[in-house]
Structure formats: structure tokens, C-alpha cells
C-alpha positions as CSV (number, residue, x, y, z in Angstrom):
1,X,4.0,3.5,6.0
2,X,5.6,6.5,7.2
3,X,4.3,9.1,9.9
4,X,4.3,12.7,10.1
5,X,6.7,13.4,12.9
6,X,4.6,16.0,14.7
7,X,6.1,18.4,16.3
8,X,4.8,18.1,19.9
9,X,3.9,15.5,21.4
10,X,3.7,15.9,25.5
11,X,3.8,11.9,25.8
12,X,5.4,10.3,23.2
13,X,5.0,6.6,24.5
14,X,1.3,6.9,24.7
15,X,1.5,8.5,21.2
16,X,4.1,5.5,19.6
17,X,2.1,2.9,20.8
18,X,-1.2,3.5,18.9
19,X,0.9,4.9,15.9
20,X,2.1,1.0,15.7
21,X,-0.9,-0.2,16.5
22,X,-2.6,1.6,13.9
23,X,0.2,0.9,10.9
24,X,-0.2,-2.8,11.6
25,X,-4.2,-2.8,11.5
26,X,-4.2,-0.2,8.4
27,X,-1.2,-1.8,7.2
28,X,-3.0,-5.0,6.7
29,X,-6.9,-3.9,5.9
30,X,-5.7,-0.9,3.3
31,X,-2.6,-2.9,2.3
32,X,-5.6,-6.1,1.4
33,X,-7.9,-3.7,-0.4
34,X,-5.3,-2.5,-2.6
35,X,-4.2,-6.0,-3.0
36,X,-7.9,-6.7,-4.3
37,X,-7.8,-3.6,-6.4
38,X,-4.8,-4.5,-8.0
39,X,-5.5,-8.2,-8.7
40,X,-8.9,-7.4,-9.6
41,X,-7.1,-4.7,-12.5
42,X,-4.8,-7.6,-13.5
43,X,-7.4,-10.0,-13.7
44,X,-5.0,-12.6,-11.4
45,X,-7.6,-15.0,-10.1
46,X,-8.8,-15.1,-6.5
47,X,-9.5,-19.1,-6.3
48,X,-6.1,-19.4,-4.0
49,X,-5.7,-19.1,0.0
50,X,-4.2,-15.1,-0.8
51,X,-7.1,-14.0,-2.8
52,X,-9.4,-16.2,-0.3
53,X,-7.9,-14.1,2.7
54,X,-7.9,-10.8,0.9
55,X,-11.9,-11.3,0.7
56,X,-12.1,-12.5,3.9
57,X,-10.9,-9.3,5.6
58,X,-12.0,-6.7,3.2
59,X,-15.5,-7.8,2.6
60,X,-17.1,-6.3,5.5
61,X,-15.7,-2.6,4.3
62,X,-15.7,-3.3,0.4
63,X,-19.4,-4.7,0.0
64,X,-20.8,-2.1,1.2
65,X,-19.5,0.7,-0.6
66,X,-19.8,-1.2,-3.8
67,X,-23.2,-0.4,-3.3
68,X,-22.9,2.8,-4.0
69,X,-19.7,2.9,-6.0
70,X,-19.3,1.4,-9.0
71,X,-16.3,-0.2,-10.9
72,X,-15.3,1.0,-13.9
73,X,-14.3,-0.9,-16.5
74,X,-11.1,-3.0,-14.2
75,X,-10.9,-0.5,-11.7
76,X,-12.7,-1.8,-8.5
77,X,-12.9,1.9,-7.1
78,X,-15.1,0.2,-4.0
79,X,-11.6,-1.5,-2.9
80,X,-9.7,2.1,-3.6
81,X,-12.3,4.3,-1.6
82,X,-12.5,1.6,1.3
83,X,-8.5,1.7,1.8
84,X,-8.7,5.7,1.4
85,X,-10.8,6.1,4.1
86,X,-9.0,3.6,6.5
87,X,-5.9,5.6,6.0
88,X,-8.2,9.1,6.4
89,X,-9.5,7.2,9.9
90,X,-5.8,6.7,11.4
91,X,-4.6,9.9,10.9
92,X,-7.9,11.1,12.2
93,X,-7.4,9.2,15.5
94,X,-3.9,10.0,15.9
95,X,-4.4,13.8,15.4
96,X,-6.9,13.3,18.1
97,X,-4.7,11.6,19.9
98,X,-2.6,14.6,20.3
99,X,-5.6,17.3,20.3
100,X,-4.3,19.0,16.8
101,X,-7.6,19.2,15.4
102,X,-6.3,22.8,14.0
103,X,-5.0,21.3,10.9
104,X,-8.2,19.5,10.2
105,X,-8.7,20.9,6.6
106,X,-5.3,19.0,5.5
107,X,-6.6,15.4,6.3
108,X,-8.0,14.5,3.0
109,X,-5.0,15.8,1.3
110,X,-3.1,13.9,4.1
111,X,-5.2,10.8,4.1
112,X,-4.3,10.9,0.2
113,X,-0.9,10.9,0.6
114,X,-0.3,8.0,3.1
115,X,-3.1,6.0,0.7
116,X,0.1,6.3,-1.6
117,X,2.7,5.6,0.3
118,X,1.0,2.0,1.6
119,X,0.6,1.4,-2.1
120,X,4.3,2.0,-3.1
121,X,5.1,0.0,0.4
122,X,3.1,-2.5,-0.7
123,X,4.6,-3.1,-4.4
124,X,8.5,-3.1,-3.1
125,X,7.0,-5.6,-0.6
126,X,5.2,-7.7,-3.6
127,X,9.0,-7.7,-5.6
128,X,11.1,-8.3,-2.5
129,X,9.0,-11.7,-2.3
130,X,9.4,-11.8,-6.1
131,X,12.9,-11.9,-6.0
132,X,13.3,-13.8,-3.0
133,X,11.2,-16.9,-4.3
134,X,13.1,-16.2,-7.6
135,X,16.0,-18.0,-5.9
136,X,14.4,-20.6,-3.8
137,X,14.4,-23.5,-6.4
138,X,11.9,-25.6,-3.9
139,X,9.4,-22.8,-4.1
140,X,5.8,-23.8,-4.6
141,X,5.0,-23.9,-8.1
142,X,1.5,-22.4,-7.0
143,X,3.1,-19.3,-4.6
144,X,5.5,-18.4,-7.2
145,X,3.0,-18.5,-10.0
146,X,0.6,-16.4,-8.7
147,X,3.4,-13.3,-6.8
148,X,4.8,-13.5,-11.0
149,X,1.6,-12.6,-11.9
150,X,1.0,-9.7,-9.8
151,X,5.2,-8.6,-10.0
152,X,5.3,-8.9,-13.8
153,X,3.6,-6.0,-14.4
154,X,6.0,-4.0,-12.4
155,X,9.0,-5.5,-13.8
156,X,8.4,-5.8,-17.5
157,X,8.9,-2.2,-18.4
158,X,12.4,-2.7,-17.2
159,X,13.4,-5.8,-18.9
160,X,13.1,-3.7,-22.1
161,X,16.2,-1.7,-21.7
162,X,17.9,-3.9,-18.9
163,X,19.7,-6.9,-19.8
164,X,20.4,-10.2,-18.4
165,X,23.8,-9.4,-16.6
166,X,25.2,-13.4,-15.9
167,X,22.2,-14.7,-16.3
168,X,20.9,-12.6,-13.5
169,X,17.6,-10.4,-13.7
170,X,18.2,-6.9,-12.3
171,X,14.8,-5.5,-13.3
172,X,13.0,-6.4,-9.6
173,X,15.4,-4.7,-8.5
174,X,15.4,-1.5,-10.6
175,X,12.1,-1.4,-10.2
176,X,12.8,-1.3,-6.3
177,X,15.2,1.2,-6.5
178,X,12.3,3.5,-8.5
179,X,9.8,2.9,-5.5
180,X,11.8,3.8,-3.0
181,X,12.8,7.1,-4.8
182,X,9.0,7.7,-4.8
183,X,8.9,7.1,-1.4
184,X,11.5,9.9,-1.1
185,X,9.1,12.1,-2.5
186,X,6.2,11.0,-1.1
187,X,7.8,11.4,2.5
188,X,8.7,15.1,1.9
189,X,5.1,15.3,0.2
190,X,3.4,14.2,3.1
191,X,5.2,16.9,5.1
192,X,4.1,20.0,2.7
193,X,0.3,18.7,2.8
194,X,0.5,18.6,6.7
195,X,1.6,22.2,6.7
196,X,-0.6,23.2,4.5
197,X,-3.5,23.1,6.8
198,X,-1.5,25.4,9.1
């Protein structure tokens, strides 16, 4: 997930380092509680080691706010909150990190923003693998079952108005090319919401 470049930063080593730090960890426990949200929506079943890890490391944030937030209907809003408010706590450290607590007022918008761009990360991931395992005729029957469950939804729209070309499935990758165009925007988005707290 993309970072604001901010424009000073005295050390930049000692800011880098956390920045990583923090993508990875956020990366993973946001990246798994959207993961949860989204299989959860699809109904794909959790009885397989993905869905068992996903619980395993989201539990401890998602539980809890369950509690107090309620799904509705397919929407597991518990999952969408708890990966919300890990992204709002890593650009909360980082702009303490660097002491610009001045643009305070712009971290939920902010927060919002990056919650987005790990989700749009997170689906061109999902149909990378897609495609990928798409070509590997040895590929377990179980893996590639249950990453066409949660890709198929991404790619169906496309397979209306995009033909087999050689036998050869362009919709993943259509539906790639959409996400990164989002990205685009969500980059420069990011940007404007930083500013705004000026």
C-alpha cells in the first residue's frame, strides 16, 4: 500500500524503516480482515488452512468489536471497522514518527483512503494468484478451487463482453488493468486528503 511522501523528513532511514515495518504488519492483519470480510460476503467456506489462518490472526481484533458492531445481512462490518482502524493506527504512528500532528484532522479521511488502497492491493494480488494457478496444470485441486471462488466474482463481469481470444482468458487480466487504474486514483486521492488537513 502506498505512502504519502511527506515532505520532510530530517531522517529518512529511521522514517523508511518503520514505514516497511508497518506495511508488512498492516499489510497482513488489515489485508486478513478484509480477506474475512470478503469471503464471509461470498459465502466461500472457512473449513481450509486460508480461512483457518485468517481467523487465527484476526480473531483477537474482530471478536471484540463484533460485540458492539453488528453484521448486516453478508456484510461482517466487525472485519471492515477492525482493518479501518489498523490502517488509522499506522498512519497515526508514522505521523508521530515525524512530529506532524498539525494535520491531525485529515487522518480519518486518510486512514479511509489507504483502507482502500490495501483492498484494491489485495484483489490484483487475489487474480495475479488466479491467473498464475490458472496455468499450473499440477495445481491443487483444493488451492485452485477455493482462489476461483473468491476471483470469480471479480472476473465474471468481464467475461460478458470479453471473448476467449485462442482459447485464452483475458478477463483476470482486464480486471487487473481496472485495479491498477484505481490505484491511480486512489494514489493522487490520498495526496488531496493529506493536504486537506493543512
Amino acid at each position: 500500500m502506498a505512502i504519502i511522501a511527506f515532505p520532510s523528513r530530517p531522517r529518512p532511514m529511521l522514517y523508511q524503516i518503520p514505514s516497511f515495518l508497518l506495511d508488512v504488519i498492516v499489510g497482513l492483519l488489515g489485508g486478513a480482515c478484509l480477506l474475512r470480510l470478503y469471503m464471509q460476503y461470498h459465502r466461500v467456506p472457512f473449513g481450509n488452512p486460508l480461512g483457518r489462518f485468517v481467523f487465527a490472526i484476526t480473531d483477537w481484533i474482530v471478536l471484540p468489536l463484533r460485540r458492539i458492531v453488528p453484521s448486516v445481512k453478508r456484510w461482517d462490518l466487525a472485519s471492515l471497522i477492525a482493518a479501518w482502524l489498523l490502517v488509522l493506527a499506522k498512519f497515526l504512528l508514522l505521523w508521530l514518527l515525524i512530529g506532524n500532528l498539525g494535520r491531525i484532522a485529515a487522518l480519518p479521511l486518510v486512514s479511509l483512503v489507504g483502507l482502500l488502497q490495501l483492498a484494491v492491493s489485495g484483489l490484483t494480488a487475489l487474480l495475479v494468484v488466479y491467473a498464475v494457478l490458472s496455468w499450473i496444470p499440477g495445481a491443487s485441486p483444493m488451492l485452485l478451487d477455493l482462489i476461483s471462488r473468491l476471483a470469480e466474482p471479480l472476473v465474471r463481469p468481464f467475461r460478458r463482453f470479453i471473448p476467449l481470444i485462442g482459447g485464452v482468458d483475458l478477463s483476470p487480466l482486464a480486471a487487473i488493468v481496472v485495479l491498477q487504474v484505481i490505484a491511480i486514483v486512489l494514489g493522487n486521492l490520498l495526496v488531496w486528503a493529506y493536504r486537506l488537513g493543512a
